[in-house]
SEMAR-282241 format. One record per residue (C-alpha): x, y negated, z; residue in one letter. Coordinates in nm, 2 decimals. Example, Ala and Ser with C-alpha at 12.3 -4.5 7.8 and 13.67 -1.06 7.14 Angstrom:
BEGIN
<u = 1.23 v = 0.45 w = 0.78 r = A>
<u = 1.37 v = 0.11 w = 0.71 r = S>
***
This chain:
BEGIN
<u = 0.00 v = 0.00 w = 0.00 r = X>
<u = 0.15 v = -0.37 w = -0.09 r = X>
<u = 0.20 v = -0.60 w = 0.19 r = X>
<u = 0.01 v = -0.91 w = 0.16 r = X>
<u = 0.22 v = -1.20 w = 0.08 r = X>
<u = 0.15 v = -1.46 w = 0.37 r = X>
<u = 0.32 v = -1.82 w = 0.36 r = X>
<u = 0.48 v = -1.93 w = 0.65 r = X>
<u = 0.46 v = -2.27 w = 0.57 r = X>
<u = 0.07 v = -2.30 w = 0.56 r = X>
<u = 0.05 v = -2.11 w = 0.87 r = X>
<u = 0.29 v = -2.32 w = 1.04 r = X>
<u = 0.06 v = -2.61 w = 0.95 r = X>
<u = -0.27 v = -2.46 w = 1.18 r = X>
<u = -0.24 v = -2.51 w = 1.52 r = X>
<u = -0.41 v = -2.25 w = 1.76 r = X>
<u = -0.62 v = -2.51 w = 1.90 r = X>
<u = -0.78 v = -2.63 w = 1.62 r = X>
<u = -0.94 v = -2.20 w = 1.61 r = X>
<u = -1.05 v = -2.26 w = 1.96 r = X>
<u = -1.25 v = -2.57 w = 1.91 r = X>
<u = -1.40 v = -2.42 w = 1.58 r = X>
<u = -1.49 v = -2.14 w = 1.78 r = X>
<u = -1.64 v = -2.35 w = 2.05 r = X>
<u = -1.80 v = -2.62 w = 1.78 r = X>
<u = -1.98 v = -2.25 w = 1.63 r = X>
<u = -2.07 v = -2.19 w = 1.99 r = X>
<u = -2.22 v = -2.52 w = 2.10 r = X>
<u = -2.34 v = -2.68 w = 1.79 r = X>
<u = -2.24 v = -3.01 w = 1.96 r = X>
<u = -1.94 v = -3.19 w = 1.97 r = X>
<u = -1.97 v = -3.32 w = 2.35 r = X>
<u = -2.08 v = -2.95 w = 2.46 r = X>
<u = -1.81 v = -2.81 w = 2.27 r = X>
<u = -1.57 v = -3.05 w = 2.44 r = X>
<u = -1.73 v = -3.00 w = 2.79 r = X>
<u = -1.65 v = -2.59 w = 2.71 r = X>
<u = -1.28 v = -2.70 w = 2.65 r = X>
<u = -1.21 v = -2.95 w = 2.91 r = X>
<u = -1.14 v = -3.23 w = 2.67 r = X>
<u = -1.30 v = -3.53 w = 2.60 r = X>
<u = -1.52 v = -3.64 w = 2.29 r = X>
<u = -1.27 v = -3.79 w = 2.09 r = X>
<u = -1.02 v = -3.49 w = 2.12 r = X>
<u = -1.31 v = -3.25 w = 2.01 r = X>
<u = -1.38 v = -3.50 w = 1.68 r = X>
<u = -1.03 v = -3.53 w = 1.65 r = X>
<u = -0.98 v = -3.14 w = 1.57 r = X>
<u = -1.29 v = -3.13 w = 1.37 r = X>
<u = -1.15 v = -3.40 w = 1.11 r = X>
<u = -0.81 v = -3.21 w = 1.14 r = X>
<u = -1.01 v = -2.85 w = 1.09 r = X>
<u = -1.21 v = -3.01 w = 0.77 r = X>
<u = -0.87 v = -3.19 w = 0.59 r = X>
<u = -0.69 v = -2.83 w = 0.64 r = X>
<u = -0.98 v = -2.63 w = 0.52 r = X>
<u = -1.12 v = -2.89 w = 0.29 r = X>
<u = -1.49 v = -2.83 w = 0.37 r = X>
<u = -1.74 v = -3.04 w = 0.57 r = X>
<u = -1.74 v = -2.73 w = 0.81 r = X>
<u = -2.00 v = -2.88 w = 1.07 r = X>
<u = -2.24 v = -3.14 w = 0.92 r = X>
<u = -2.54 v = -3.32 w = 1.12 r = X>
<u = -2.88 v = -3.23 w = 1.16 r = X>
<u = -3.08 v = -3.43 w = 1.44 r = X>
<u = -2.93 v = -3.37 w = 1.76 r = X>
<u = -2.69 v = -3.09 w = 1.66 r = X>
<u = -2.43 v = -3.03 w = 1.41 r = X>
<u = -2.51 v = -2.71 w = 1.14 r = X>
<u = -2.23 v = -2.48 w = 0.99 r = X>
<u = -2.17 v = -2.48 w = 0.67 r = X>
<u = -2.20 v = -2.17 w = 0.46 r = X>
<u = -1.78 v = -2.22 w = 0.45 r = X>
<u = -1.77 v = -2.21 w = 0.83 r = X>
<u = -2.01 v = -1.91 w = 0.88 r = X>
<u = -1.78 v = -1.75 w = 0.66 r = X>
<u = -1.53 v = -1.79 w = 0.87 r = X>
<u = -1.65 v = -1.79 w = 1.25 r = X>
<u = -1.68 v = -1.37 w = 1.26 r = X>
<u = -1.32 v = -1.34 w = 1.14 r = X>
<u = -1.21 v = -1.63 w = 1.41 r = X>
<u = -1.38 v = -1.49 w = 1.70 r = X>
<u = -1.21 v = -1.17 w = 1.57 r = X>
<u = -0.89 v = -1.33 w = 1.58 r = X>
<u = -0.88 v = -1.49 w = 1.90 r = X>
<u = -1.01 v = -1.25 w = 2.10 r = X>
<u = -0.75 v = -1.01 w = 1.91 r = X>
<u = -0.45 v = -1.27 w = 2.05 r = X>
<u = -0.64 v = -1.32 w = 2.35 r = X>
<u = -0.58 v = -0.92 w = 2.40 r = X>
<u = -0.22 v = -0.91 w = 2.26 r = X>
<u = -0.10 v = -1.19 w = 2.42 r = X>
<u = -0.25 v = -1.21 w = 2.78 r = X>
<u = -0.27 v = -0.86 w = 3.00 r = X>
<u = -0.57 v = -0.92 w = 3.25 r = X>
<u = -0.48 v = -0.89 w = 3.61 r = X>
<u = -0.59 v = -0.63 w = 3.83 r = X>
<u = -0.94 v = -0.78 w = 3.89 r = X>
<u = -1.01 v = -0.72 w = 4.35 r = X>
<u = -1.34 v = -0.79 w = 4.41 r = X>
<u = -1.25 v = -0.79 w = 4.76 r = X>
<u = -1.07 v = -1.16 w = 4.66 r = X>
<u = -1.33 v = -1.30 w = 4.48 r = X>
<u = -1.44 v = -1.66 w = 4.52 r = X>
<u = -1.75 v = -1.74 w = 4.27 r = X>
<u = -2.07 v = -1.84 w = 4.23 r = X>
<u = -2.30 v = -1.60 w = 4.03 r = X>
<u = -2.59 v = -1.74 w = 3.86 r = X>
<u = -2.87 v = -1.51 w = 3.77 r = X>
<u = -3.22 v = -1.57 w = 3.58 r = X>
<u = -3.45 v = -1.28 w = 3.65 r = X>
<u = -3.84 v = -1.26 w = 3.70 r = X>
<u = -3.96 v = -1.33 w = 4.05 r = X>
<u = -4.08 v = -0.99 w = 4.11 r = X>
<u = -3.74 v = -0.85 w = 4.00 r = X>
<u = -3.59 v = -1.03 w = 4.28 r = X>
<u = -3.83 v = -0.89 w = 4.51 r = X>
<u = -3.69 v = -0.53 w = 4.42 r = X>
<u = -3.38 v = -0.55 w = 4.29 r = X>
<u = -3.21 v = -0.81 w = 4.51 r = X>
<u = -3.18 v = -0.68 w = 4.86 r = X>
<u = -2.99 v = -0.37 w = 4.72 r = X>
<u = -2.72 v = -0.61 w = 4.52 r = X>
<u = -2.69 v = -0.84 w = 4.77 r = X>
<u = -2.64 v = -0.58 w = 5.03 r = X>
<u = -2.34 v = -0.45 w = 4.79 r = X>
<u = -2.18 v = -0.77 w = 4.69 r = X>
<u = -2.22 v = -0.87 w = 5.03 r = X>
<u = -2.00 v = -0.54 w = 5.14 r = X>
<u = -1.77 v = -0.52 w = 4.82 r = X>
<u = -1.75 v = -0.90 w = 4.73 r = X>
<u = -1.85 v = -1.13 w = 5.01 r = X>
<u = -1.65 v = -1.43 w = 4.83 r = X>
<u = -1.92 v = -1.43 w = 4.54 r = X>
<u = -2.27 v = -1.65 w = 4.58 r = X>
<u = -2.58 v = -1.56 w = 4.42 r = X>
<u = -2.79 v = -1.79 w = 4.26 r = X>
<u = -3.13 v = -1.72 w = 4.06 r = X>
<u = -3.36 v = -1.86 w = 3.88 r = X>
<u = -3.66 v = -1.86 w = 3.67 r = X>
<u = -3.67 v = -1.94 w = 3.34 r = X>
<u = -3.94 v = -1.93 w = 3.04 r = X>
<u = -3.88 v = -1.73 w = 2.73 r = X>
<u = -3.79 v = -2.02 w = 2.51 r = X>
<u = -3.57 v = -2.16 w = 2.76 r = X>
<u = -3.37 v = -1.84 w = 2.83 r = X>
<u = -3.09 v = -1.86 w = 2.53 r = X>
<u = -3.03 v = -2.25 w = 2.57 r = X>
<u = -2.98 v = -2.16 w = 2.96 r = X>
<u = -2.67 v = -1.96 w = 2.83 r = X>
<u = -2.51 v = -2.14 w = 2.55 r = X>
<u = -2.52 v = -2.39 w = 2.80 r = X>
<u = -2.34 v = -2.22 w = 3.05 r = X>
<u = -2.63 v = -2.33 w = 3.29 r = X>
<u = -2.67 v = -1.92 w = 3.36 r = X>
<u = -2.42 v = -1.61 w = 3.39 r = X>
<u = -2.68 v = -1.37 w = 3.30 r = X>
<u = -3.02 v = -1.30 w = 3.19 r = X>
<u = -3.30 v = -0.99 w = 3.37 r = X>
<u = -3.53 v = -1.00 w = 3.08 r = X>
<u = -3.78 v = -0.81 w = 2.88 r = X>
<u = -3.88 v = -1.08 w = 2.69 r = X>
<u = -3.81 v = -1.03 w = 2.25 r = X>
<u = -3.51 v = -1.29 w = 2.24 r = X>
<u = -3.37 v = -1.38 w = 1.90 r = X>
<u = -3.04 v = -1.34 w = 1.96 r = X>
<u = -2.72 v = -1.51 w = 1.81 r = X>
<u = -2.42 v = -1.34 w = 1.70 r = X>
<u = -2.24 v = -1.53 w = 2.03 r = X>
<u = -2.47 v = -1.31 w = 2.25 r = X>
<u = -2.46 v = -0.99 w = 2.41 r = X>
<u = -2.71 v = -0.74 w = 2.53 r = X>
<u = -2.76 v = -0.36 w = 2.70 r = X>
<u = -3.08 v = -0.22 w = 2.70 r = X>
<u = -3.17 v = -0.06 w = 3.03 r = X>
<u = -3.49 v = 0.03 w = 3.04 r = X>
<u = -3.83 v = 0.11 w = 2.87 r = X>
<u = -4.14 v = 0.01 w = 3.06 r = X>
<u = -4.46 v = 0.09 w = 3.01 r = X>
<u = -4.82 v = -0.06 w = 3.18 r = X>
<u = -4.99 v = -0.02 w = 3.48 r = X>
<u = -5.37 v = -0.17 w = 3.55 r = X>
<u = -5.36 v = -0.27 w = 3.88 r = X>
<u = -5.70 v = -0.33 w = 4.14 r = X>
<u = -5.84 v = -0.30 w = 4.44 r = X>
<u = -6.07 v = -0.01 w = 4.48 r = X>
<u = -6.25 v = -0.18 w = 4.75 r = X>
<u = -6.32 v = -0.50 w = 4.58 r = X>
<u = -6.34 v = -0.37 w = 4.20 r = X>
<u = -6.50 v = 0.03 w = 4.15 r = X>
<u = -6.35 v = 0.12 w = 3.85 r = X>
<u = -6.37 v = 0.46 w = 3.70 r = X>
<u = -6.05 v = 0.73 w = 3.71 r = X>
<u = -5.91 v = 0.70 w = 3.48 r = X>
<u = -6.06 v = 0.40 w = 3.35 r = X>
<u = -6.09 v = 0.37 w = 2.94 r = X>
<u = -5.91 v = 0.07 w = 2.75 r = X>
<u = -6.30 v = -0.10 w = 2.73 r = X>
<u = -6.34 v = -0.04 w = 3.09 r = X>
<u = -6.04 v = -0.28 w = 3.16 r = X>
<u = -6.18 v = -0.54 w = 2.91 r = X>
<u = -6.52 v = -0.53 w = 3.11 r = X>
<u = -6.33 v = -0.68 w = 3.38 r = X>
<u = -6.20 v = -1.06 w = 3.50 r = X>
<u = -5.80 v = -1.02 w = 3.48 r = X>
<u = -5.55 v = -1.24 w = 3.64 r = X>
<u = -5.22 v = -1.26 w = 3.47 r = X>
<u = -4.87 v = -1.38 w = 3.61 r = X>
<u = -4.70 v = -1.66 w = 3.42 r = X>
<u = -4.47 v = -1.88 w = 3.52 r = X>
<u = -4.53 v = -2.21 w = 3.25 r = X>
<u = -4.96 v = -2.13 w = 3.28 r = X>
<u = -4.98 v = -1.90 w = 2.93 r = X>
<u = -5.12 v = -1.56 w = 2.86 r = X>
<u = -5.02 v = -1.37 w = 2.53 r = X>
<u = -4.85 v = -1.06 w = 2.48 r = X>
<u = -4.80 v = -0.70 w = 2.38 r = X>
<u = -5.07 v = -0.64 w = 2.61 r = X>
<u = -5.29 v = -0.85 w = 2.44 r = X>
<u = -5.20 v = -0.71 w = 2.09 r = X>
<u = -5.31 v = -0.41 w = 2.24 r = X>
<u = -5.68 v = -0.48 w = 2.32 r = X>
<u = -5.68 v = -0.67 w = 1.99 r = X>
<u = -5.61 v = -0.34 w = 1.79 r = X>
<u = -5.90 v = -0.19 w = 2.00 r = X>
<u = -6.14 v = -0.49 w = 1.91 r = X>
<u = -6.12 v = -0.58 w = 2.29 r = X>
<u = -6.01 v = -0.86 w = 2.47 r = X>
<u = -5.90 v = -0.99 w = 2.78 r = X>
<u = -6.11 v = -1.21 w = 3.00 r = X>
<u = -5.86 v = -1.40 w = 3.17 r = X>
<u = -5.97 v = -1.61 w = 3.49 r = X>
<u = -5.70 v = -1.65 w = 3.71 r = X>
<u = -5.30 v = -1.77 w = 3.53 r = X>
<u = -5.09 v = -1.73 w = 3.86 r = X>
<u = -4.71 v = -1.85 w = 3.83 r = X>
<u = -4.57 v = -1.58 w = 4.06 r = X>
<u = -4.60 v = -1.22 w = 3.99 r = X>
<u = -4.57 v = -1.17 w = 4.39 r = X>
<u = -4.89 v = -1.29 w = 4.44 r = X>
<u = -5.06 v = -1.06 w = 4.20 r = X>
<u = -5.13 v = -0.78 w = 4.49 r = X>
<u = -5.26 v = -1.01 w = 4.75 r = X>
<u = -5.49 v = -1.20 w = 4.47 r = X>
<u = -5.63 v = -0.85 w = 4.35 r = X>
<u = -5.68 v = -0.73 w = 4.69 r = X>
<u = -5.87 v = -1.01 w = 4.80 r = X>
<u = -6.09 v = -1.04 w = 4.45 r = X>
<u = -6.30 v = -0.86 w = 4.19 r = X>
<u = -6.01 v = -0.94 w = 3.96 r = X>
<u = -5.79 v = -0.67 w = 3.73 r = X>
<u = -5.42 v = -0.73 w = 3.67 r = X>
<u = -5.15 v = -0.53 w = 3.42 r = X>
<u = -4.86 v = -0.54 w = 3.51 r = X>
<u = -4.53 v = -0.39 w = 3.34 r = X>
<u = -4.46 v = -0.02 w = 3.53 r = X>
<u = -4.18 v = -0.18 w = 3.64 r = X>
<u = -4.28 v = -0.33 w = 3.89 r = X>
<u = -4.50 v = -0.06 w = 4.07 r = X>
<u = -4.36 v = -0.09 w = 4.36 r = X>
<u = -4.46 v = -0.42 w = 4.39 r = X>
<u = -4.77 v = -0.32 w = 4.45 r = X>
<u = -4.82 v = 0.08 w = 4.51 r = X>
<u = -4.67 v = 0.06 w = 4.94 r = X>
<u = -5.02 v = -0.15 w = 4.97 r = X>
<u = -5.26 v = 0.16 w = 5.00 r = X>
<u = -5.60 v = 0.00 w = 4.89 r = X>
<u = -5.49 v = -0.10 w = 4.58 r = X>
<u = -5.53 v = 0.14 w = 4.29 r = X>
<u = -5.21 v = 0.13 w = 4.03 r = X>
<u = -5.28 v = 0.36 w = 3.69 r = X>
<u = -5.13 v = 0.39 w = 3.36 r = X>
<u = -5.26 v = 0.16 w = 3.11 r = X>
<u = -5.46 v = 0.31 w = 2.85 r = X>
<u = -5.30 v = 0.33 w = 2.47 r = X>
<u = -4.89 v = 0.25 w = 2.37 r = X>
<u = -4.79 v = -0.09 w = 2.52 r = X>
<u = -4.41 v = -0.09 w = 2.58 r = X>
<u = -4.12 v = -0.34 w = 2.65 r = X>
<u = -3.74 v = -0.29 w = 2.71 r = X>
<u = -3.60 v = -0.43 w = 3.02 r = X>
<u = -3.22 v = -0.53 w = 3.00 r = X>
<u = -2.92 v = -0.81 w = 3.03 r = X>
<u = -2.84 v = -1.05 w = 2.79 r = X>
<u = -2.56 v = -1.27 w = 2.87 r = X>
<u = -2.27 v = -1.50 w = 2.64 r = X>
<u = -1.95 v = -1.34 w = 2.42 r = X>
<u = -1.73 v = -1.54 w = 2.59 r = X>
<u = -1.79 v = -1.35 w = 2.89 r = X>
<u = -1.79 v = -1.00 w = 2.74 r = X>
<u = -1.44 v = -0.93 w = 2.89 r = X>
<u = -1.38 v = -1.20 w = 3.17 r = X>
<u = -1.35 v = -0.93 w = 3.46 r = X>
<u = -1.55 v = -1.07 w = 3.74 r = X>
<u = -1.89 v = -1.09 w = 3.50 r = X>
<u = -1.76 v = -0.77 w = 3.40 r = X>
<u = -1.78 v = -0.65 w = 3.76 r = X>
<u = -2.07 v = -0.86 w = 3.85 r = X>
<u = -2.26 v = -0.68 w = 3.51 r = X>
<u = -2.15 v = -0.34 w = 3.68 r = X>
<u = -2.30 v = -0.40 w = 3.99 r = X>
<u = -2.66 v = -0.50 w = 3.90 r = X>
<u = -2.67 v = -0.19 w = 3.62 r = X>
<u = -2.61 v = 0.00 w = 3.89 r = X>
<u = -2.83 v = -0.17 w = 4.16 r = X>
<u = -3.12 v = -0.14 w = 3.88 r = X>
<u = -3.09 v = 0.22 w = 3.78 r = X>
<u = -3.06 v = 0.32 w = 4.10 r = X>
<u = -3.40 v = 0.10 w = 4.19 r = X>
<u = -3.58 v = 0.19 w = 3.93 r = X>
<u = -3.44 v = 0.55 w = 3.85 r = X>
<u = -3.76 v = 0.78 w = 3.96 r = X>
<u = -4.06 v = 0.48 w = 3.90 r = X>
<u = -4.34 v = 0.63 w = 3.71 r = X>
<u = -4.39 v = 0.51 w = 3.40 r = X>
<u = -4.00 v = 0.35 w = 3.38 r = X>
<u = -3.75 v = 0.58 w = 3.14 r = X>
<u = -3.39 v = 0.44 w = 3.09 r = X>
<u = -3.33 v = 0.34 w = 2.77 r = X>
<u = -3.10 v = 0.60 w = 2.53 r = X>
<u = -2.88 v = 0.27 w = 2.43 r = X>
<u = -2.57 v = 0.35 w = 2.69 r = X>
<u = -2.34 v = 0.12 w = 2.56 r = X>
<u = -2.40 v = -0.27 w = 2.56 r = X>
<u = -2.45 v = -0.45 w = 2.17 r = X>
<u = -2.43 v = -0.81 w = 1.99 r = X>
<u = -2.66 v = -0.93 w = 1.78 r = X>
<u = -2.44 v = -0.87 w = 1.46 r = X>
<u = -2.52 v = -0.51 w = 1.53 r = X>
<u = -2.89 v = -0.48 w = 1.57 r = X>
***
């Protein structure tokens, strides 16, 4: 095979730099973001963008509103430069033993509110033992806020079954599969068992959302069945589901997930929603922190915390994925 014939004197003319702050520009879509990322100021960022677009002779970035769209030239070339620098990242740096022991972070989670309520007081417990240096911080966030929370490195990691459109600058492992539970009180609501699809639509419904919506897959479901939901109550915490439906003629479905959110209260009735509704529970977080060791460590720990949580809930089967993707290889 012929070796390629490389010129020294072009390459000596591209300074590593310039790479990262593409990289970061590709990232961010905004020059002060991108600078933020880097620790430099404005005019340094626009500084190696006008150096970037004289070497490569192409526009590059080019303004559209409030953010700054690639050019077909510089998606060309962002796959092969992420390539690259985390190649010489690799080659060039060895990563320390990571102690978790020594640790000093803060960790800043988005998850749903009834996740917390199960999963948290097993990984706090642990980090607590294994990595008492490291905070935890959570949050809630809506769908469409979810993504721009981590390109904005205003979250660590995303808890979410929600359908994201990821980037190719995110990452994702698929956990779990869920499916539905209808959950009542048999005091306050007499339902037949099992109770039909149209048994569930004869009912009032309350449904958990955090920004005051209702829409979803299990909606599409009574759709396909010519039914339909009669919501009456929209409740922003999914905590207060149980106590709402065991107070009130009122039906919820819930994802399976979070049956034991509501199956240690004994009046209330928790069954298998009728027909194939399904969504896949998991962690999405950013690239850039696909080999940094303590996310690494920190991803560890709550893969482990959830499977062993949600390992023998009904309804709940891990998800056949086993190894974490980007979006580039969906």
């Amino acid at each position: 095979m012929n070796q390629i014939d490389f010129s020294h004197d072009a390459l000596r003319r591209l300074d590593l730099n310039l790479l990262v702050a593409f990289d970061a520009l590709m990232q961010e879509r905004h020059v002060s973001r991108a600078a933020a990322r880097l620790f430099l100021g404005q005019p340094a960022m626009s500084h190696a963008l006008a150096r970037l677009r004289q070497l490569l002779d192409d526009p590059l970035f080019v303004r559209s509103g409030s953010r700054m769209e690639p050019t077909p030239r510089a998606c060309e070339l962002a796959p092969q430069v992420r390539a690259w620098l985390e190649q010489a990242q690799q080659f060039l740096f060895r990563a320390d033993a990571f102690d978790p022991a020594a640790a000093h972070a803060t960790f800043r989670l988005a998850a749903p509110d009834g996740m917390e309520a199960l999963l948290y007081p097993a990984l706090i417990a642990t980090l607590r033992r294994d990595a008492p240096g490291v905070r935890l911080r959570s949050q809630l966030l809506e769908t469409d806020q979810q993504l721009a929370a981590l390109d904005h490195d205003e979250v660590d990691l995303l808890i979410t079954a929600a359908p994201l459109a990821l980037r190719d600058w995110h990452s994702r492992l698929r956990l779990f599969k869920s499916d539905f539970i209808s959950v009542h009180s048999r005091r306050q609501l007499p339902l037949p068992e099992p109770a039909t699809l149209a048994d569930l639509a004869s009912c009032d419904h309350v449904v958990s959302s955090y920004r005051g919506t209702a829409a979803g897959v299990v909606d599409h479901l009574f759709a396909a069945h010519g039914l339909e939901r009669r919501v009456q109550v929209l409740s922003a915490s999914l905590l207060a589901i149980g106590h709402i439906v065991a107070q009130a003629p009122l039906m919820s479905i819930q994802p399976a997930i979070y049956r034991g959110l509501f199956s240690t209260t004994p009046e209330l009735a928790c069954a298998p929603l009728p027909g194939e509704a399904r969504i896949t529970v998991g962690l999405v977080w950013h690239r850039r922190n696909d080999r940094h060791p303590l996310h690494r460590y920190l991803r560890d720990t709550v893969i482990a915390a959830m499977r062993h949580q949600f390992a023998t809930t009904e309804g709940v089967t891990r998800h056949a994925d086993g190894a974490w993707e980007t979006a580039s290889r969906e």
